[in-house]
Backbone as CSV, one residue per row, in Angstrom:
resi,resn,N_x,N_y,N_z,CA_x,CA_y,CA_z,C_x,C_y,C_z
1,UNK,61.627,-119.878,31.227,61.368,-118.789,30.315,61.352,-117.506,31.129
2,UNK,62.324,-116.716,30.384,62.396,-115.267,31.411,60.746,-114.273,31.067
3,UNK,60.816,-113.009,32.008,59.391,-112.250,31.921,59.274,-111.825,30.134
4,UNK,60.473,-111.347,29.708,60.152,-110.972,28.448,60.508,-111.974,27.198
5,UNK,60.846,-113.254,27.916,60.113,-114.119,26.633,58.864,-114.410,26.615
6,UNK,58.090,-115.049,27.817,56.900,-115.148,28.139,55.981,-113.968,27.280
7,UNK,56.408,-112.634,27.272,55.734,-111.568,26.948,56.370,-111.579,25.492
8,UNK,57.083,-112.222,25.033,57.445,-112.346,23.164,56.207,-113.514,22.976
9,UNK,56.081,-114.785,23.689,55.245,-115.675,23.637,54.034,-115.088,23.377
10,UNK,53.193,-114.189,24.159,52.137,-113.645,24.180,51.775,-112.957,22.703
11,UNK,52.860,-112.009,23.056,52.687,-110.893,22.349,52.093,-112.032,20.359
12,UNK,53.211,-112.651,20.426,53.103,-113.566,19.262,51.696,-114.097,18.905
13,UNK,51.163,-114.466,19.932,50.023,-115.067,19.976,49.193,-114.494,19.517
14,UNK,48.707,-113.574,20.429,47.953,-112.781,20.301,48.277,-111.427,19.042
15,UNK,49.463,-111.504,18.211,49.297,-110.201,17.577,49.623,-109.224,18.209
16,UNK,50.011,-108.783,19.768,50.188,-107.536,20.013,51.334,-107.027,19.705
17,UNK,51.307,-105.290,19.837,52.084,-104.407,19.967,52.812,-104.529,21.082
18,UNK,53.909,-104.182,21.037,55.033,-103.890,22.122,54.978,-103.182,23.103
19,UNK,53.855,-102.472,22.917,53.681,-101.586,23.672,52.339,-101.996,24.612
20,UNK,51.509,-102.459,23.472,50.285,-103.498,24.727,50.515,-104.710,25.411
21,UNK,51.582,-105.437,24.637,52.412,-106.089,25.122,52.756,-105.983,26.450
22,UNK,53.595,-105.046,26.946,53.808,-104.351,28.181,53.338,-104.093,28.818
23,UNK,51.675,-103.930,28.807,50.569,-103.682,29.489,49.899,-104.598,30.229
24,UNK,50.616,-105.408,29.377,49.527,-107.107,29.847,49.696,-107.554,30.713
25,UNK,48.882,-107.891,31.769,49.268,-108.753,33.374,49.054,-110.147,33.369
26,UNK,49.596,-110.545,33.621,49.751,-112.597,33.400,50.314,-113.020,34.742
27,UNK,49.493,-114.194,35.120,49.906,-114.819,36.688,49.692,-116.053,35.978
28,UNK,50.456,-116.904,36.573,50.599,-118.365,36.610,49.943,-119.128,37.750
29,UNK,49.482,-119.999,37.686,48.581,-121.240,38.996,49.198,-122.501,38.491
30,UNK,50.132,-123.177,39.903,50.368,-124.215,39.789,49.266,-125.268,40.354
31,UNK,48.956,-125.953,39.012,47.548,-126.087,39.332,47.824,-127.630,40.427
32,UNK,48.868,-128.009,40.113,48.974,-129.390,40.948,49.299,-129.112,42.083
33,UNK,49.778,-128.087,42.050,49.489,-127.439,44.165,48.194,-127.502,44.251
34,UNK,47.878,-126.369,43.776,46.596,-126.206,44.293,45.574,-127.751,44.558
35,UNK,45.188,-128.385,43.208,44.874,-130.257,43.938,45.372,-130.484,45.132
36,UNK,46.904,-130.441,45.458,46.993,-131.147,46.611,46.859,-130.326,47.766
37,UNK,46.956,-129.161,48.019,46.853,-128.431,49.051,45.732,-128.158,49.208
38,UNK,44.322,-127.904,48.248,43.554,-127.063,48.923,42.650,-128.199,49.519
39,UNK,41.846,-127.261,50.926,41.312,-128.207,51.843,40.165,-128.637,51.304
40,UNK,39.562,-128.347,50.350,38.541,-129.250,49.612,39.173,-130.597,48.642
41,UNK,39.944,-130.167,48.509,40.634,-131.858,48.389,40.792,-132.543,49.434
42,UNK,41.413,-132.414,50.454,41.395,-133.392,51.747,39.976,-133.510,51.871
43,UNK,39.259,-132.862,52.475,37.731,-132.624,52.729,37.012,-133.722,51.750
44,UNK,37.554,-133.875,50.539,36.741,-134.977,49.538,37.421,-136.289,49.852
45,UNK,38.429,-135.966,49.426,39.579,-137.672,49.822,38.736,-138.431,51.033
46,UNK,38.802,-137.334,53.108,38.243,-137.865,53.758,36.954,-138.691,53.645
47,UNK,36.024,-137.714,52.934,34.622,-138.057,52.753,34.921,-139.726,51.605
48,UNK,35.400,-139.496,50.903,34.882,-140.701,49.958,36.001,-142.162,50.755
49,UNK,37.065,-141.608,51.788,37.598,-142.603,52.353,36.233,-143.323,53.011
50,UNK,35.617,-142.366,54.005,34.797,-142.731,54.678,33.809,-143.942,54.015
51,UNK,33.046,-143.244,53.014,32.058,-143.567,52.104,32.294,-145.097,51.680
52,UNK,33.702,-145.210,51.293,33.933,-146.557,50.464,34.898,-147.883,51.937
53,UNK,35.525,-147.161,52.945,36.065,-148.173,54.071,34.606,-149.206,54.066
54,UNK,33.511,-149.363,54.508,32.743,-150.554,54.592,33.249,-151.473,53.583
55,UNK,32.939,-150.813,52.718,33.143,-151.896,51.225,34.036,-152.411,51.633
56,UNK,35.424,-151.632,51.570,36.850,-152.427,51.206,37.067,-153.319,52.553
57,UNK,36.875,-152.981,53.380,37.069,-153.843,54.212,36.390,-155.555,53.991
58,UNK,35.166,-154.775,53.694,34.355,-156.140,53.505,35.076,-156.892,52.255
59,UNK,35.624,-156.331,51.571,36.465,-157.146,50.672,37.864,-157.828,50.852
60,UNK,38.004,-156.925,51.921,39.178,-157.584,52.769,38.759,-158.943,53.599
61,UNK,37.962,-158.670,54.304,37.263,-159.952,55.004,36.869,-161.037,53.697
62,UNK,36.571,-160.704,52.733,35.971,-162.086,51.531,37.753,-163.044,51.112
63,UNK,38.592,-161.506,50.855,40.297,-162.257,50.609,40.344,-163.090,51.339
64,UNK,40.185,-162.939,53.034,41.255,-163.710,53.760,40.264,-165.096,53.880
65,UNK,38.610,-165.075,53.761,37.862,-166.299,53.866,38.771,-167.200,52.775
66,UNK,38.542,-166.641,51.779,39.377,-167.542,50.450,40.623,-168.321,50.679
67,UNK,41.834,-167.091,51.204,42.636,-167.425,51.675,42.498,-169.053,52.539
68,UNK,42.318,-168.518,53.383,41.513,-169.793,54.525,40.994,-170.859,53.803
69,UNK,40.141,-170.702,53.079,39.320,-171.331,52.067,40.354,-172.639,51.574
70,UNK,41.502,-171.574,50.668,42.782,-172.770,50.246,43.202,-173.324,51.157
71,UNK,43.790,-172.966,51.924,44.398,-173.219,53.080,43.714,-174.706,53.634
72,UNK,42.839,-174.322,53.892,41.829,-175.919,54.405,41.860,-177.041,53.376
73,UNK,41.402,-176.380,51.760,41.621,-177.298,51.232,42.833,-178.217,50.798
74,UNK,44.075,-177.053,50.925,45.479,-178.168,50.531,45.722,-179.132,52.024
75,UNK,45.294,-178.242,53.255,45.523,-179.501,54.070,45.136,-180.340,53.832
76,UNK,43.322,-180.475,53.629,42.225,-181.665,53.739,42.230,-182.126,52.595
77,UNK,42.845,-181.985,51.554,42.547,-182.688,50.646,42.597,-184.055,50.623
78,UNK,43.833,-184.602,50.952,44.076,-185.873,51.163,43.138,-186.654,51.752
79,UNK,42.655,-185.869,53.095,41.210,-187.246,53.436,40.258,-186.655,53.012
80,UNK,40.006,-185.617,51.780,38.161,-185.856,51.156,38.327,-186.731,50.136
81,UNK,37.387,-186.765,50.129,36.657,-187.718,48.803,36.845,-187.329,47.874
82,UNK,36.739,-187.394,46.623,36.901,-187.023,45.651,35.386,-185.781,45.116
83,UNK,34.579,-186.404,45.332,33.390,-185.636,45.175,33.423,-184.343,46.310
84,UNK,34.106,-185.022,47.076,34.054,-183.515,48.295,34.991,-182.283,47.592
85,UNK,35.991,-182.912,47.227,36.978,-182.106,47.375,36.924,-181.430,45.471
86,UNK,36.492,-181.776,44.897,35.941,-181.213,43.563,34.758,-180.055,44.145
87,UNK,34.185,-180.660,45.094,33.146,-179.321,45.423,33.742,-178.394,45.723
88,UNK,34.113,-178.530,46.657,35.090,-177.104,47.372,35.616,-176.453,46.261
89,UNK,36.711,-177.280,45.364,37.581,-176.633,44.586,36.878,-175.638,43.677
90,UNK,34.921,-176.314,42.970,34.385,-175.061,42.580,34.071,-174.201,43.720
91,UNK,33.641,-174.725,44.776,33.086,-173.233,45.702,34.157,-172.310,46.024
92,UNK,35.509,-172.802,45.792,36.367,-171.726,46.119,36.547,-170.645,44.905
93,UNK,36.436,-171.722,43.412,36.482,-170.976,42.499,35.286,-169.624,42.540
94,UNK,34.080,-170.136,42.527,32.948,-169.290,42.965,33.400,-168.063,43.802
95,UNK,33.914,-168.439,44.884,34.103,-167.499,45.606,35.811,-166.713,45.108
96,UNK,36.103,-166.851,44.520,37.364,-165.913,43.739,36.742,-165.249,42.933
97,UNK,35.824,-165.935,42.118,34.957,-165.007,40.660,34.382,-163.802,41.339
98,UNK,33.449,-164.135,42.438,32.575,-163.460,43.390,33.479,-161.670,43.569
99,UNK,34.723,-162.442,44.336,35.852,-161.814,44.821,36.125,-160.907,43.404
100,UNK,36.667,-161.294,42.415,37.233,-160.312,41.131,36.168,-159.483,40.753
101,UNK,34.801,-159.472,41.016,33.672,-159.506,40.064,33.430,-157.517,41.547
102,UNK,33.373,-158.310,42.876,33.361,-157.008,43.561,34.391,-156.108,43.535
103,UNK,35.543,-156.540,43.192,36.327,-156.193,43.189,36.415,-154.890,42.218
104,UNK,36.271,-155.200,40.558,36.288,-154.165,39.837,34.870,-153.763,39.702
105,UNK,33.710,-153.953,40.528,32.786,-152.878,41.084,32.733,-152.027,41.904
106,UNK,33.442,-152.236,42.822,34.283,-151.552,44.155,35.443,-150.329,43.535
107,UNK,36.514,-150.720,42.809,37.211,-149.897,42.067,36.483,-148.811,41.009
108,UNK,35.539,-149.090,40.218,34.820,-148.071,38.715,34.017,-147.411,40.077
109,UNK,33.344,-147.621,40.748,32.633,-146.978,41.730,33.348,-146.002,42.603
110,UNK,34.579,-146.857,42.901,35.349,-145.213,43.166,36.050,-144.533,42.199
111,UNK,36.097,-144.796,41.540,36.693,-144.075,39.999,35.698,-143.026,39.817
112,UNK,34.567,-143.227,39.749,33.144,-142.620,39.264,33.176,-141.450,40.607
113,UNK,33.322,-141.957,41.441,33.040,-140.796,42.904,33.906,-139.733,42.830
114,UNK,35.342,-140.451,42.545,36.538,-139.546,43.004,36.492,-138.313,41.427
115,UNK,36.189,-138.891,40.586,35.813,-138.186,39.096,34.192,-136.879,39.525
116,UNK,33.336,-137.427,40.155,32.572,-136.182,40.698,33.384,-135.144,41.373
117,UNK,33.731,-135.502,42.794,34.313,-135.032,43.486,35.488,-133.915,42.928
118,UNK,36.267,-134.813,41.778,37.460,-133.740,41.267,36.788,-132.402,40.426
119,UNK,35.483,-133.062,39.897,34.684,-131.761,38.994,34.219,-131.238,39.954
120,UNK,33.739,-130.780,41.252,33.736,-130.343,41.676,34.706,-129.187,42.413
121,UNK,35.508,-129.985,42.494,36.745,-129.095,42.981,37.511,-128.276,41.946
122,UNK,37.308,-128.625,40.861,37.489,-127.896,39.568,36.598,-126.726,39.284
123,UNK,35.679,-127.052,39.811,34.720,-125.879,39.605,34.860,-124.534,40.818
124,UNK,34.801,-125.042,41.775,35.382,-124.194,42.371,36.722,-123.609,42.620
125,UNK,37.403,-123.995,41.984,39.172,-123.639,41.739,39.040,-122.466,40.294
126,UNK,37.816,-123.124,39.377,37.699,-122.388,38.401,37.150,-120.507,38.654
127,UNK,36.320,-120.692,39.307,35.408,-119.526,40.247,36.316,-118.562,40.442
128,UNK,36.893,-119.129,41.774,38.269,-118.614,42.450,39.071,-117.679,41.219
129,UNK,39.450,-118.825,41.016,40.715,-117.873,39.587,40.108,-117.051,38.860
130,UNK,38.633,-117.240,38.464,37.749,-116.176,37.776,37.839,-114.443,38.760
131,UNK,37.307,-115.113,39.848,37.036,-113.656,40.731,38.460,-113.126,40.499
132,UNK,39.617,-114.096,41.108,40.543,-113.079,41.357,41.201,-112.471,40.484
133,UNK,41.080,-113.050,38.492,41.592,-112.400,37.606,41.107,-111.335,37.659
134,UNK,39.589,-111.109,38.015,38.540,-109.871,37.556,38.999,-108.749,38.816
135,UNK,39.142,-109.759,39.423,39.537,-108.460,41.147,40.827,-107.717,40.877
136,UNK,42.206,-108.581,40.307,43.015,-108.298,40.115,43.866,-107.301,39.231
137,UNK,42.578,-107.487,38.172,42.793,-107.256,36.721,43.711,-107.801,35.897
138,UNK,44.303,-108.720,35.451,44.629,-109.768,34.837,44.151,-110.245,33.563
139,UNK,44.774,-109.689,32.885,44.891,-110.280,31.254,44.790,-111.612,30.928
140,UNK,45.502,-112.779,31.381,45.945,-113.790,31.001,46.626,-114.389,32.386
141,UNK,45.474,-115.640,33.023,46.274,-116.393,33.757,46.442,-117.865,33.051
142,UNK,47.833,-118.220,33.578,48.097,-120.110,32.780,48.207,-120.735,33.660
143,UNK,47.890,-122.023,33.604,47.964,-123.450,34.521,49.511,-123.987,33.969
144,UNK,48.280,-125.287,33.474,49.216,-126.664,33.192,50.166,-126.114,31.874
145,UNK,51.844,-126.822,31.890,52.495,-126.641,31.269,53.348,-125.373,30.944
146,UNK,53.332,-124.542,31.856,54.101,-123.616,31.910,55.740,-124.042,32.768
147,UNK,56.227,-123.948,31.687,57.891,-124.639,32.141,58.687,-123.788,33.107
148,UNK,58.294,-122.654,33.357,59.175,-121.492,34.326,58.223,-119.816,34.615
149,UNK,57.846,-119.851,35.630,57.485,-118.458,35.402,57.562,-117.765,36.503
150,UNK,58.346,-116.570,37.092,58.874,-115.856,38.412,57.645,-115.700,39.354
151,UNK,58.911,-115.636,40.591,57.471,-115.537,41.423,56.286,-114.824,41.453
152,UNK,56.654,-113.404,40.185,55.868,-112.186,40.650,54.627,-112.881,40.104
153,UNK,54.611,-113.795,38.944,53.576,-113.866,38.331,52.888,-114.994,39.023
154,UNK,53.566,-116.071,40.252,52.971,-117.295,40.311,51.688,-116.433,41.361
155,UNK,50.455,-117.024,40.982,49.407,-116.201,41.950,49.032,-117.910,42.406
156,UNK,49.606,-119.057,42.405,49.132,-120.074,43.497,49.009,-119.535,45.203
157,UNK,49.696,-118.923,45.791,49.447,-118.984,46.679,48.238,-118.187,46.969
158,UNK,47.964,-116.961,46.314,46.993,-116.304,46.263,45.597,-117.346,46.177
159,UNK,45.366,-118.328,45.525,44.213,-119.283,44.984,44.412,-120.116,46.291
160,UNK,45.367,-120.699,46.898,45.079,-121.745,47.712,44.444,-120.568,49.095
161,UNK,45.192,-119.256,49.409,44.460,-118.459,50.413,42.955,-118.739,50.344
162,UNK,42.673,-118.735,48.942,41.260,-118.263,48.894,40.106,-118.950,49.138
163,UNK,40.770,-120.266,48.558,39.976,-121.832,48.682,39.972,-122.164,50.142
164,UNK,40.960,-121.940,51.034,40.972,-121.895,52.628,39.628,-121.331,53.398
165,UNK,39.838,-119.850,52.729,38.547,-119.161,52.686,37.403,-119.568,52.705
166,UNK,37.207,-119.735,51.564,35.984,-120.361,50.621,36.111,-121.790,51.556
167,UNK,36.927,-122.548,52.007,36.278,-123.625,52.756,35.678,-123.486,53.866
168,UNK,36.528,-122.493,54.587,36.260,-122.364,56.367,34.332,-121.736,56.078
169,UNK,34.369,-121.080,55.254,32.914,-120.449,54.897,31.786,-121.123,54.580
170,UNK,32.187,-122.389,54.081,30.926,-123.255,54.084,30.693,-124.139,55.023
């Protein structure tokens, strides 16, 4: 969409004149840059890598017991007993249930973290774009779903400067 459809778009919207129309300052934020670039996203990713590696590992270590687990039993089956080898077959089951059961507690738990973490970073992405509409003076900034808009108006790079900022500062 060229500058003066964007500004027919507006203008439409909002009811304006052609002439306030023309007045109006509009910047665009690609907001899925900004997610991946700014350093409070890495900064969270690291942290909740950190946070959740015990777990997964330890769930890694429960797979490969299991693993093992079968493994012993298709060898040995042949010389257990019947009563032996019915045991195992529940204790292995046990230990798969065990396995699925941490499994999607391990997963909603990071679902739940990484879901803080993103409201957070939302909030401060929100801030950001606040100050700098008000600093800027800026009518109308858009995110998500804007299909084309020139560079003059993209102010992402302006927002990821700032969040750099705003990180090195805390």
């Amino acid at each position: 969409m060229s500058k003066t459809g964007l500004l027919f778009v507006v203008w439409s919207l909002f009811g304006l004149s052609v002439v306030e129309a023309a007045e109006f300052k509009i910047g665009v934020v690609n907001t899925a840059r900004v997610l991946q670039e700014a350093p409070q996203a890495r900064s969270s990713s690291k942290s909740l890598e950190a946070e959740f590696a015990p777990r997964e590992r330890n769930l890694m270590k429960n797979q490969k017991k299991i693993k093992d687990e079968e493994a012993r039993l298709l060898r040995d089956s042949a010389v257990m007993s019947e009563s032996e080898r019915r045991k195992s077959e529940r204790d292995l089951l046990a230990m798969k249930r065990e396995l699925k059961r941490s499994q999607d507690e391990f997963r909603e738990d990071l679902n739940i973290r990484r879901n803080e973490e993103f409201g957070k970073l939302q909030h401060i992405i929100s801030r950001i774009i606040d100050d700098l509409a008000k600093e800027k003076g800026f009518d109308l900034i858009l995110g998500e779903n804007v299909i084309y808009a020139t560079d003059s108006l993209d102010i992402t790079k302006q927002i990821l400067e700032r969040l750099n900022k705003d990180s090195s500062g805390k």
